[in-house]
GUVEX-373624 format. One record per residue: residue in one letter; residue number from 1; x, y, z of N, C-alpha, C, O, CB in turn. Coordinates in steps of 0.001 Angstrom, whole numbers, plus 500000, padded with zeros to 6 digits. Atoms other than C-alpha are relative to their C-alpha. Glycine has a CB too. Example, Ala and Ser with C-alpha at 12.3 -4.5 7.8 and 13.67 -1.06 7.14 Angstrom:
2
+------+-----+--------+--------+--------+--------+---------+--------+--------+--------+--------+--------+--------+--------+--------+---------+--------+
! code ! pos !  neast ! nnorth !    nup ! caeast ! canorth !   caup !  ceast ! cnorth !    cup !  oeast ! onorth !    oup ! cbeast ! cbnorth !   cbup !
+------+-----+--------+--------+--------+--------+---------+--------+--------+--------+--------+--------+--------+--------+--------+---------+--------+
!    A !   1 ! 500890 ! 498810 ! 500000 ! 512300 !  495500 ! 507800 ! 500900 ! 501200 ! 500000 ! 501936 ! 501181 ! 500665 ! 499008 !  500027 ! 501246 !
!    S !   2 ! 499180 ! 498810 ! 499940 ! 513670 !  498940 ! 507140 ! 499230 ! 501090 ! 500730 ! 499739 ! 502198 ! 500899 ! 500414 !  500462 ! 498585 !
+------+-----+--------+--------+--------+--------+---------+--------+--------+--------+--------+--------+--------+--------+--------+---------+--------+
***
This chain:
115
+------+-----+--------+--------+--------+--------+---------+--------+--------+--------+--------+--------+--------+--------+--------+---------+--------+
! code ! pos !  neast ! nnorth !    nup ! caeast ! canorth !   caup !  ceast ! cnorth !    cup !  oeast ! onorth !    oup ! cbeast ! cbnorth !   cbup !
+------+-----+--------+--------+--------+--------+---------+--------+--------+--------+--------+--------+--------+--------+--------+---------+--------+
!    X !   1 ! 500825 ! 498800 ! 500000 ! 500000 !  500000 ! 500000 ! 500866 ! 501260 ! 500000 ! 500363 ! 502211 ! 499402 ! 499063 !  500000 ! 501211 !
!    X !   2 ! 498987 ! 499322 ! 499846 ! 502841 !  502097 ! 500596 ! 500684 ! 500375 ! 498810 ! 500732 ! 501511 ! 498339 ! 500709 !  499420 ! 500779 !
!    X !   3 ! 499361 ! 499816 ! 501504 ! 504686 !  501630 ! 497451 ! 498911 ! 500544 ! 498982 ! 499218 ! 501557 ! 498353 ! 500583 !  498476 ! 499378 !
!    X !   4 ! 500977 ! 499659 ! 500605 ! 501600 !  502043 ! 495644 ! 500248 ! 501889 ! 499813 ! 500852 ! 502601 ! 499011 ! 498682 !  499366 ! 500883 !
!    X !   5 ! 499611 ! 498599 ! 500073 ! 501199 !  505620 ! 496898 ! 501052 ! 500941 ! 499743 ! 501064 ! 502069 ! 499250 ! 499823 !  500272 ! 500743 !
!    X !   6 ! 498649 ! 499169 ! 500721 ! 504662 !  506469 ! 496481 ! 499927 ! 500315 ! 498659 ! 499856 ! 501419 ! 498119 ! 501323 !  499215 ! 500032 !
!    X !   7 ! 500416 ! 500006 ! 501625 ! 504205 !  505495 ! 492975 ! 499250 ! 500925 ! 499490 ! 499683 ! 501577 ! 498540 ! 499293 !  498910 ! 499578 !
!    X !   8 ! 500878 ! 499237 ! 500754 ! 501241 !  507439 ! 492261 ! 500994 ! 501571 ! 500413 ! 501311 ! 502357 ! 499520 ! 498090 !  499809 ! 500595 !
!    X !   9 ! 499843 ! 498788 ! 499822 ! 502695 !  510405 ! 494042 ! 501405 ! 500827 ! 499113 ! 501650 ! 502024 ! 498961 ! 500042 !  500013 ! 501498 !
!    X !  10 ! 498880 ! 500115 ! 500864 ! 506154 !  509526 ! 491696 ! 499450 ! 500672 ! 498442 ! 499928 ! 501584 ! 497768 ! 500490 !  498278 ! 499950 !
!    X !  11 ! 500169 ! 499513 ! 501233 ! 504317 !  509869 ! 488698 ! 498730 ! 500868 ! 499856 ! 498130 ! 500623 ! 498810 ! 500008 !  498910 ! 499103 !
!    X !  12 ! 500177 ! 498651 ! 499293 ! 502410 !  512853 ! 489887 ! 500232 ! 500853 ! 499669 ! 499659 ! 501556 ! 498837 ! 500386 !  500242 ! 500851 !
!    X !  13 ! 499170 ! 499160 ! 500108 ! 504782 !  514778 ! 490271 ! 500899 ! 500046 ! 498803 ! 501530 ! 501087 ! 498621 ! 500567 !  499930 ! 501003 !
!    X !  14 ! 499395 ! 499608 ! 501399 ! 506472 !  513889 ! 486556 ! 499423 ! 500553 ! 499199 ! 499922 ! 501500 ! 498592 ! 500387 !  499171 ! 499313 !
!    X !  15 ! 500926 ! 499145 ! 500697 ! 503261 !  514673 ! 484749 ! 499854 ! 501176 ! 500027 ! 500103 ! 501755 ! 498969 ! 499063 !  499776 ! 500151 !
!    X !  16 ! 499650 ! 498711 ! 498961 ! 503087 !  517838 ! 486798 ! 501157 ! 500730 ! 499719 ! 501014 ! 501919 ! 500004 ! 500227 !  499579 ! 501462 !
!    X !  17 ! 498644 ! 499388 ! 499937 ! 507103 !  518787 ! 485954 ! 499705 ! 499745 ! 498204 ! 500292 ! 500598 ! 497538 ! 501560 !  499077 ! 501104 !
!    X !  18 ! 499606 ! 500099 ! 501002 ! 506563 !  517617 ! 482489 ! 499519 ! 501004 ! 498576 ! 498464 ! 501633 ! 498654 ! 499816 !  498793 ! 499998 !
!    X !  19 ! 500443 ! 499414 ! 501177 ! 506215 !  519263 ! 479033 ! 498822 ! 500058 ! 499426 ! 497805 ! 500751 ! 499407 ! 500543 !  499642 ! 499255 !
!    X !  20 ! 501450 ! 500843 ! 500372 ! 504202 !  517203 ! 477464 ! 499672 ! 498792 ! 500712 ! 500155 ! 497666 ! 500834 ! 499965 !  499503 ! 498544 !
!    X !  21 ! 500918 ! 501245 ! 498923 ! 501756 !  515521 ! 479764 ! 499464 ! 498932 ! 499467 ! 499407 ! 497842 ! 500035 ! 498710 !  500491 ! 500717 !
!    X !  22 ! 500458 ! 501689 ! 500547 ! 500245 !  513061 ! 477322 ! 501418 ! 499130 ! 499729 ! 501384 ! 498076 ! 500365 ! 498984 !  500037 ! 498206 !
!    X !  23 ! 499015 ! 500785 ! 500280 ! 503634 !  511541 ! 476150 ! 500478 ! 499516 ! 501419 ! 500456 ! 498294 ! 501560 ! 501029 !  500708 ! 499132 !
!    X !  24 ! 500058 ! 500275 ! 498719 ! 504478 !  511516 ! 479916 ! 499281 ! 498644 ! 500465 ! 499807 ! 497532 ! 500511 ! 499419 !  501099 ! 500546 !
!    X !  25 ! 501059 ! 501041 ! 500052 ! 501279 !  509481 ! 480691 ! 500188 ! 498993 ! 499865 ! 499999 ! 498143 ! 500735 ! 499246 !  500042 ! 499309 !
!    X !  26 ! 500867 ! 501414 ! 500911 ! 501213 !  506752 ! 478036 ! 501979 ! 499915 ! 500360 ! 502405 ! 498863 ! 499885 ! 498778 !  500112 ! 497615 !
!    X !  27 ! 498816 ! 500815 ! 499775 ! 505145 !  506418 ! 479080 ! 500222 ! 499262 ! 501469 ! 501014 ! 498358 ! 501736 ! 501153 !  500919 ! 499738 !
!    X !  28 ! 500329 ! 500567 ! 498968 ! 504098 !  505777 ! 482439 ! 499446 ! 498854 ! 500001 ! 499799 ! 497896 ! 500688 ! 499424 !  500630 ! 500550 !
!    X !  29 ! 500944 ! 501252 ! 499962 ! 501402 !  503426 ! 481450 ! 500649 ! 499109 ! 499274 ! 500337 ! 497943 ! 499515 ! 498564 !  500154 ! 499452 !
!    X !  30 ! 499105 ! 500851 ! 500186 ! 503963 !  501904 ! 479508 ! 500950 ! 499249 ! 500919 ! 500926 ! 498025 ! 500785 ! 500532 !  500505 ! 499317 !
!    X !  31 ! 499517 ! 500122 ! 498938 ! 505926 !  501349 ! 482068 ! 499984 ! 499085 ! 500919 ! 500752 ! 498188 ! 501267 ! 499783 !  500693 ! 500365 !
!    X !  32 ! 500520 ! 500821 ! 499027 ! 503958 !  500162 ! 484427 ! 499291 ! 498040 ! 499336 ! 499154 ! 496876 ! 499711 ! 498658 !  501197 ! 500657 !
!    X !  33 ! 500737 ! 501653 ! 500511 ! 502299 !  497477 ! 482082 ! 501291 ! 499495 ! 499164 ! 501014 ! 498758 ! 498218 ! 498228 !  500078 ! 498702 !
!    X !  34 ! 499085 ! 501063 ! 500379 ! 505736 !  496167 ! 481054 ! 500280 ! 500133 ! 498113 ! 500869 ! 499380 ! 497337 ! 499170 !  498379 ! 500561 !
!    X !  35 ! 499870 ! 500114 ! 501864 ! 505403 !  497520 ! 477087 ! 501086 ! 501273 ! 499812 ! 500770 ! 501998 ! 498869 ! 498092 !  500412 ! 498874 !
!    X !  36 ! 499384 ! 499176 ! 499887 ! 508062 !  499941 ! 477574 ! 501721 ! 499264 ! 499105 ! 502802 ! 499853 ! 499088 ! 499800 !  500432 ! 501638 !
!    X !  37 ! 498715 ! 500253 ! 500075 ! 510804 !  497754 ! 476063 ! 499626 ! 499999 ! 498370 ! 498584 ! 499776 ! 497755 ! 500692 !  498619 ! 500895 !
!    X !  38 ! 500089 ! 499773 ! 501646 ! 511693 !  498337 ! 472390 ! 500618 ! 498699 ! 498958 ! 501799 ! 498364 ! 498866 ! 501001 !  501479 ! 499642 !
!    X !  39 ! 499701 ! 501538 ! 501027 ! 511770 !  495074 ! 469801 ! 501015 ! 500344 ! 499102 ! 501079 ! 501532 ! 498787 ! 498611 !  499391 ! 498933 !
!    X !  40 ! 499139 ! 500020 ! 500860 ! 514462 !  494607 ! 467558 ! 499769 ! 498994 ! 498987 ! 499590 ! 497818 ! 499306 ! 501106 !  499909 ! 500567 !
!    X !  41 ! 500347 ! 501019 ! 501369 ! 513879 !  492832 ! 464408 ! 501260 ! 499511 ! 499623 ! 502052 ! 500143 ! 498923 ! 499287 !  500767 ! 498578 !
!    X !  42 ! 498840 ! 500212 ! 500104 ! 516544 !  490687 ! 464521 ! 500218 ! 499488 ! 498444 ! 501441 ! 499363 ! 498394 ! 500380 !  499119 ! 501103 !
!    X !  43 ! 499939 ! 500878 ! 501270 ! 516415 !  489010 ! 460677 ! 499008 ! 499950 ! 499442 ! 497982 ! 499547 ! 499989 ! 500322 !  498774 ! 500090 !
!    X !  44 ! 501030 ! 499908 ! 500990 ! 514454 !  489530 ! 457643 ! 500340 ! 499284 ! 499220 ! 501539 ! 499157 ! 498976 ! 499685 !  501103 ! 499448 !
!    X !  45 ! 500102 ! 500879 ! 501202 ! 513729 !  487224 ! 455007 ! 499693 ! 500601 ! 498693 ! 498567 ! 500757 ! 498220 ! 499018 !  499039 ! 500217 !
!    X !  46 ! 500630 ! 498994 ! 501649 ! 513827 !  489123 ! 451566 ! 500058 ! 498898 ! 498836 ! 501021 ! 498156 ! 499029 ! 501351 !  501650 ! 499322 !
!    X !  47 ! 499636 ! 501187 ! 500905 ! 513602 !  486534 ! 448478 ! 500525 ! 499488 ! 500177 ! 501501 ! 499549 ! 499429 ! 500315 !  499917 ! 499136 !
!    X !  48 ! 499346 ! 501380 ! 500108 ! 514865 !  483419 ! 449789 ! 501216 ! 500562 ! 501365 ! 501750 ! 499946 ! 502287 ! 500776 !  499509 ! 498008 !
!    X !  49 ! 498316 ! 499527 ! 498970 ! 517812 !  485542 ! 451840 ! 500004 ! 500538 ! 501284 ! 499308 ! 501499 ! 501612 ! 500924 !  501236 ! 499363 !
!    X !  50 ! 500508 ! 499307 ! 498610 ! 518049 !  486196 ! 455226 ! 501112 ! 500930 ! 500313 ! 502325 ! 500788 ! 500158 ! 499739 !  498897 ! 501345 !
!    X !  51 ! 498807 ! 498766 ! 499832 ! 519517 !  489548 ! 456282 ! 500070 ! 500014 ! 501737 ! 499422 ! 499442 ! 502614 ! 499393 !  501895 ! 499196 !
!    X !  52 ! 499550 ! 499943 ! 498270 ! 520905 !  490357 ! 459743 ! 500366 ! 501123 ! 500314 ! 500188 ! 501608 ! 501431 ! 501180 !  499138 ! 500529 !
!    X !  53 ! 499509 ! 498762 ! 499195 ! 522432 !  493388 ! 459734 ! 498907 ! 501638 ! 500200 ! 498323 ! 502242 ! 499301 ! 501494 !  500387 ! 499090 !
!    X !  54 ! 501036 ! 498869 ! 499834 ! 520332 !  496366 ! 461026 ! 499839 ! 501260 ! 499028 ! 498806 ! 501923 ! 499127 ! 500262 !  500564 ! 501274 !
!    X !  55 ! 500027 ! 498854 ! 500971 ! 521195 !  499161 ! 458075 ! 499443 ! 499463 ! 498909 ! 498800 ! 500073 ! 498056 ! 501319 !  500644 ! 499659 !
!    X !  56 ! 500486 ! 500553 ! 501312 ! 520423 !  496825 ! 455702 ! 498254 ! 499574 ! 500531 ! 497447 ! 499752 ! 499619 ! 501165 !  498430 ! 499409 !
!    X !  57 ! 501266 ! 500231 ! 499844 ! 517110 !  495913 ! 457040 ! 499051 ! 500835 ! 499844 ! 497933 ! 500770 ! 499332 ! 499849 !  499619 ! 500917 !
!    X !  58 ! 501101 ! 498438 ! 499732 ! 515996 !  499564 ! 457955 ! 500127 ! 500329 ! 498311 ! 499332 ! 501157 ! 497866 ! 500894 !  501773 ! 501392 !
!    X !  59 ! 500743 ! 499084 ! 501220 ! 516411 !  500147 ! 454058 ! 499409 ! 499315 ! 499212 ! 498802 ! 499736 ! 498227 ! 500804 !  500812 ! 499121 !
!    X !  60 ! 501221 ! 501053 ! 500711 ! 514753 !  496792 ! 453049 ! 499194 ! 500816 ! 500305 ! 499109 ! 501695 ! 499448 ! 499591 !  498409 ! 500507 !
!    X !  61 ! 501410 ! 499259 ! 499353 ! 511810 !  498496 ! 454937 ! 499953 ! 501375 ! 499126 ! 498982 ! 501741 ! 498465 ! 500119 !  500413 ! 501951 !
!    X !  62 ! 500635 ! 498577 ! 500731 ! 512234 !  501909 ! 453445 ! 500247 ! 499953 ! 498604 ! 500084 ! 500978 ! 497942 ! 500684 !  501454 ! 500526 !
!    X !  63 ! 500326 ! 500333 ! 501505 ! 512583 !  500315 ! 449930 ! 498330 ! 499605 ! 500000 ! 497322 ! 500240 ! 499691 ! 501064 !  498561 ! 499394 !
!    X !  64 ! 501871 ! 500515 ! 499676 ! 509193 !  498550 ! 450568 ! 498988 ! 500991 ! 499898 ! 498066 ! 501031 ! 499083 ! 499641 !  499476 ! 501624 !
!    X !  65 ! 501469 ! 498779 ! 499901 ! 507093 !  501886 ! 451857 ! 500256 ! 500883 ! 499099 ! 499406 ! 501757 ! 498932 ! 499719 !  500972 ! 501482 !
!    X !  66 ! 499967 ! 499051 ! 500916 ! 508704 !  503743 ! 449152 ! 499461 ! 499776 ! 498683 ! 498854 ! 500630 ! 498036 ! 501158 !  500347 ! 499898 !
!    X !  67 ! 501158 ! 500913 ! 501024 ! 507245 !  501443 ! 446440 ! 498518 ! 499884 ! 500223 ! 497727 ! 499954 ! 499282 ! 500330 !  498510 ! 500009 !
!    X !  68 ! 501683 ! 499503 ! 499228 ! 503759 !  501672 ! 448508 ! 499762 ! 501277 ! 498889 ! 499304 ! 501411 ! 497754 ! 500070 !  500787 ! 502223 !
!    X !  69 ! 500132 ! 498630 ! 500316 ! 504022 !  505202 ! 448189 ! 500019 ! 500380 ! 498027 ! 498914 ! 500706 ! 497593 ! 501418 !  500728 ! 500933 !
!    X !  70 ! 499925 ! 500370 ! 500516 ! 504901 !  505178 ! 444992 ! 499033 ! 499694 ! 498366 ! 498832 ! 500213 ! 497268 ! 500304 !  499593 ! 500812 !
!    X !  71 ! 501163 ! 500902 ! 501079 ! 502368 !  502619 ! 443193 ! 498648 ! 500616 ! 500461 ! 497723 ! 500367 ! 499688 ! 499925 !  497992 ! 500265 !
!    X !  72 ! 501103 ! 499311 ! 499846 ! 499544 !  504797 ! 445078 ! 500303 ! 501107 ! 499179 ! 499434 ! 501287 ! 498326 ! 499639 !  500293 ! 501364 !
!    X !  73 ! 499941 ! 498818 ! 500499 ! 500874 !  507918 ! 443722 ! 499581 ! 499688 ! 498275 ! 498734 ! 500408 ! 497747 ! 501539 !  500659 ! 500370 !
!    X !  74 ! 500346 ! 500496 ! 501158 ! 500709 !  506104 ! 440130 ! 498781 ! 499778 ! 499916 ! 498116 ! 500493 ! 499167 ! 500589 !  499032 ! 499696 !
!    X !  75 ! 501437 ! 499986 ! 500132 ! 497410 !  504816 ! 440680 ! 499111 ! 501109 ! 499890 ! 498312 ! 501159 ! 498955 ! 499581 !  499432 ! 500907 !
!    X !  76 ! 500238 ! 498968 ! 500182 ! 496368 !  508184 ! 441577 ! 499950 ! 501112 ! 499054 ! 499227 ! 502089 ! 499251 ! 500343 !  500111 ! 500532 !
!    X !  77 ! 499358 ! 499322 ! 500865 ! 497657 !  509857 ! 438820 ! 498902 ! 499376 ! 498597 ! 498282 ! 500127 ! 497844 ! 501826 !  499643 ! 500068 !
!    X !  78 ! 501088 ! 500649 ! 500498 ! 495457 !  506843 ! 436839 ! 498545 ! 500714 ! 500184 ! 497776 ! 501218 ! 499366 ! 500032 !  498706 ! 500621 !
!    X !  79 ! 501499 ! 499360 ! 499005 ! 492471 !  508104 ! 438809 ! 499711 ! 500948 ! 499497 ! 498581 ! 500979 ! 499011 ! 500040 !  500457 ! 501557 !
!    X !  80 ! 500751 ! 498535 ! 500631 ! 492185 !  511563 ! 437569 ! 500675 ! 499733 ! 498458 ! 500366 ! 500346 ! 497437 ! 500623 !  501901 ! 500934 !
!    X !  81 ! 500192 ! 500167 ! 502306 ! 493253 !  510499 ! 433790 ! 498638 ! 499638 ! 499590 ! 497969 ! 500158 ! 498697 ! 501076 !  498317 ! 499005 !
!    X !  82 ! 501531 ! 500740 ! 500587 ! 489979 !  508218 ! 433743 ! 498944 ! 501106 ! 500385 ! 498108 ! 501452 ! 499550 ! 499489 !  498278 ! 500901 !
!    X !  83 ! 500454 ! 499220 ! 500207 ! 488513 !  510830 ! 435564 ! 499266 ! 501041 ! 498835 ! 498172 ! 501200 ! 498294 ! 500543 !  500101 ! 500455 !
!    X !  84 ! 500264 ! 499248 ! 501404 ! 489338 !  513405 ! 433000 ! 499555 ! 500011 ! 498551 ! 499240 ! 500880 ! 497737 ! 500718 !  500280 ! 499793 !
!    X !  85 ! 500885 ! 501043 ! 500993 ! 488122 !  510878 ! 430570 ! 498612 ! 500381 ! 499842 ! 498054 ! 501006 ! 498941 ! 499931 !  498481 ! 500561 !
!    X !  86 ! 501567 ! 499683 ! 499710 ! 484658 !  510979 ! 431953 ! 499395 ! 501275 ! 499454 ! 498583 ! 501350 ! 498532 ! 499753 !  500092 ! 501513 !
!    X !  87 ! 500413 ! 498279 ! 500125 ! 484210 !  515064 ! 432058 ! 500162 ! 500077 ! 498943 ! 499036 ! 500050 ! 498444 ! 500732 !  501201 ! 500680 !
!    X !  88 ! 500095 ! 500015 ! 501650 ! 485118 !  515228 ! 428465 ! 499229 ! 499257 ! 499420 ! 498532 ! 499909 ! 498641 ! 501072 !  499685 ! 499342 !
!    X !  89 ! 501159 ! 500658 ! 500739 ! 482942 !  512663 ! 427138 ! 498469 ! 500651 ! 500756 ! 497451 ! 501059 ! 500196 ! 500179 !  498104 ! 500198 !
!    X !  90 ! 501392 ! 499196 ! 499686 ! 480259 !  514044 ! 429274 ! 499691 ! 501464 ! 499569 ! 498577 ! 501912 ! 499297 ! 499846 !  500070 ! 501453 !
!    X !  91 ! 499783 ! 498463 ! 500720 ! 481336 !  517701 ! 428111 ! 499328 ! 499504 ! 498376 ! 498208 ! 499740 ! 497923 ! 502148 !  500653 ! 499930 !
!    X !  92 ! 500332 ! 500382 ! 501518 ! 481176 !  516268 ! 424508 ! 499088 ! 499681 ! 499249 ! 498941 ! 500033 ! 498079 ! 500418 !  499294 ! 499684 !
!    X !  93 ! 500793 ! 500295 ! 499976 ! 478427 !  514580 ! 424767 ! 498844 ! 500689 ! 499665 ! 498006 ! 500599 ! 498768 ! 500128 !  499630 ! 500712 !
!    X !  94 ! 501313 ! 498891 ! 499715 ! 476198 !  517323 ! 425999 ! 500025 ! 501306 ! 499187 ! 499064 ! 502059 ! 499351 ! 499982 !  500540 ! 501617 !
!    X !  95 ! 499544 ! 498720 ! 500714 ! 477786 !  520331 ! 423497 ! 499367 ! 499353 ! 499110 ! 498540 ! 500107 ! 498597 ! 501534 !  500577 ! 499774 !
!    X !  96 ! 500210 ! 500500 ! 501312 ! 476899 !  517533 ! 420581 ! 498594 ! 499286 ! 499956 ! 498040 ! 498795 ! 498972 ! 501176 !  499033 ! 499600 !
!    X !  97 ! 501292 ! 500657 ! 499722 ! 473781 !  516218 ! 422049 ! 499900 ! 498681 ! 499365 ! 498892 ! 498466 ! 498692 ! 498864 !  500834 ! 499546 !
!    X !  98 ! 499409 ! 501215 ! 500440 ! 475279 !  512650 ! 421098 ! 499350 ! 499062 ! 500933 ! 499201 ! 499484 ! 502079 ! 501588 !  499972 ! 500030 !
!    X !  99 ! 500188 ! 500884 ! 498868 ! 473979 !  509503 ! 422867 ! 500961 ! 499129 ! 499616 ! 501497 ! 498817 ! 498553 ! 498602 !  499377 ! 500261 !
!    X ! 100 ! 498461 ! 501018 ! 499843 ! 476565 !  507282 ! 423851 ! 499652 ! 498387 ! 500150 ! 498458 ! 498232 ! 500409 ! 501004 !  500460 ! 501662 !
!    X ! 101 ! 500348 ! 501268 ! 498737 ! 476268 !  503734 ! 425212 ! 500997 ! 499604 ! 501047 ! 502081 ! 499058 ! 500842 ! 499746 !  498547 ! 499335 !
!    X ! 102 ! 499299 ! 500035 ! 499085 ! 477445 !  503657 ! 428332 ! 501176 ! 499153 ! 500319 ! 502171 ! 499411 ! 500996 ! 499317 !  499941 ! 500668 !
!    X ! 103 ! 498621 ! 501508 ! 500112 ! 479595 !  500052 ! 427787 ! 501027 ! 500213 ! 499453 ! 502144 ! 499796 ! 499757 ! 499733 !  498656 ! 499158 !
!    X ! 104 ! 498735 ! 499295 ! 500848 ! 481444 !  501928 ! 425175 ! 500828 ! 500660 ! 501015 ! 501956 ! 500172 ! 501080 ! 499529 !  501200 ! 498822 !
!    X ! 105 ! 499624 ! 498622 ! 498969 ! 482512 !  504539 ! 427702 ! 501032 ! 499367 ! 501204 ! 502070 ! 499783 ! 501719 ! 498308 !  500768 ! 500901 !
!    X ! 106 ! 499629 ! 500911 ! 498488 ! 482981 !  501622 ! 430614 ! 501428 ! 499803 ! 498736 ! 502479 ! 500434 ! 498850 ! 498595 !  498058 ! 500826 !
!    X ! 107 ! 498924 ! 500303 ! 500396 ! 485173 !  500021 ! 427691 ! 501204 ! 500481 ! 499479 ! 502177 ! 499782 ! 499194 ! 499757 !  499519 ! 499542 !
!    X ! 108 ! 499104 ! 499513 ! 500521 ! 487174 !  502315 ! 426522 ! 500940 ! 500768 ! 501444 ! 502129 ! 501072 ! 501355 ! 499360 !  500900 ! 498790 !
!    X ! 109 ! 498793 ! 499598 ! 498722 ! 488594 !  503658 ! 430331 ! 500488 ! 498664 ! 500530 ! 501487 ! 498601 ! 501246 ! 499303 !  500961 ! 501493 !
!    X ! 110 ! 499390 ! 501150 ! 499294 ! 488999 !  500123 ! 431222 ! 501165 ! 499205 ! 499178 ! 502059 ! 498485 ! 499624 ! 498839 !  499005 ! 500348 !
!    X ! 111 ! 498314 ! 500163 ! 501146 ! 491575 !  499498 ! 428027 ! 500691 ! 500816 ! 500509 ! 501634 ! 500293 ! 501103 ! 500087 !  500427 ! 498206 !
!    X ! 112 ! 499022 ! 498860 ! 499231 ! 493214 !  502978 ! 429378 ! 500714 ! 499448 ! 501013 ! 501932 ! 499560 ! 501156 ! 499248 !  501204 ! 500677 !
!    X ! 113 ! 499504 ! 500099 ! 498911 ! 493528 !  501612 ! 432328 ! 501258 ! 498281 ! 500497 ! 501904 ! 497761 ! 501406 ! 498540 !  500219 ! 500775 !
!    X ! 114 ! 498923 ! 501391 ! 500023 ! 495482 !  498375 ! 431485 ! 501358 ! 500683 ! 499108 ! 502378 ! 500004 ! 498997 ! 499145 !  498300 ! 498940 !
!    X ! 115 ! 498548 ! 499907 ! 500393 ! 498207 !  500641 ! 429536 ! 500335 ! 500810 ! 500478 ! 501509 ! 501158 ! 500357 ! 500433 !  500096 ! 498850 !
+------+-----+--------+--------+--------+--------+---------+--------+--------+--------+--------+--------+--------+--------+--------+---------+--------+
***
C-alpha cells in the first residue's frame, strides 16, 4: 500500500514537471504494464535471403514503403486520367447532344487503364 502511493505520488509529480503531459502518461502506462521495452527485428527474410544486419534491414523496409508510396501515387495519377476521361465525354456529349452507350465509355477507360 505504501509503494503504491509512492508510485502514484512519483508519477504525479512527473506529469506535473513535464512538458508534454500526454507523452508523459502513456510512458508511464507503459511502464507500468511492462510495454516499455523496444523490439528489435533481429532478421528479415527478403527473396529466399536472410539479412541480419540492422542498416540493411531499415532500408529493406524503406525500399518497401517507398514502392507503397509510389504505386499509390501512380494509381492516383490513373484516377484523375479516367477521371478526366469521363468530364470530356460528358462535356462532349452534351455540346453535341450525342447519345453514347454507356459500355462503350465503361470500355474504353477500362483498356486505358490496362496501359
Amino acid at each position: 500500500m505504501v509503494i503504491r502511493k509512492a508510485k502514484i505520488i512519483e508519477h504525479d509529480k512527473l506529469i506535473l514537471n513535464s512538458h508534454n503531459k500526454v507523452k508523459t502518461t502513456w510512458d508511464i502506462i507503459n511502464k507500468e504494464s511492462g510495454r516499455n521495452k523496444k523490439r528489435e527485428i533481429q532478421d528479415l527474410k527478403v527473396e529466399g535471403k536472410k539479412i541480419t544486419d540492422q542498416q540493411t534491414i531499415a532500408g529493406t523496409f524503406n525500399e518497401y514503403f517507398v514502392a507503397i508510396a509510389e504505386n499509390v501515387k501512380r494509381q492516383s495519377k490513373n484516377n484523375l486520367i479516367m477521371m478526366i476521361m469521363i468530364i470530356w465525354i460528358v462535356i462532349h456529349i452534351s455540346w453535341n447532344k450525342l447519345s453514347i452507350n454507356l459500355t462503350q465509355v465503361w470500355n474504353v477507360m477500362h483498356n486505358n487503364k490496362r496501359n
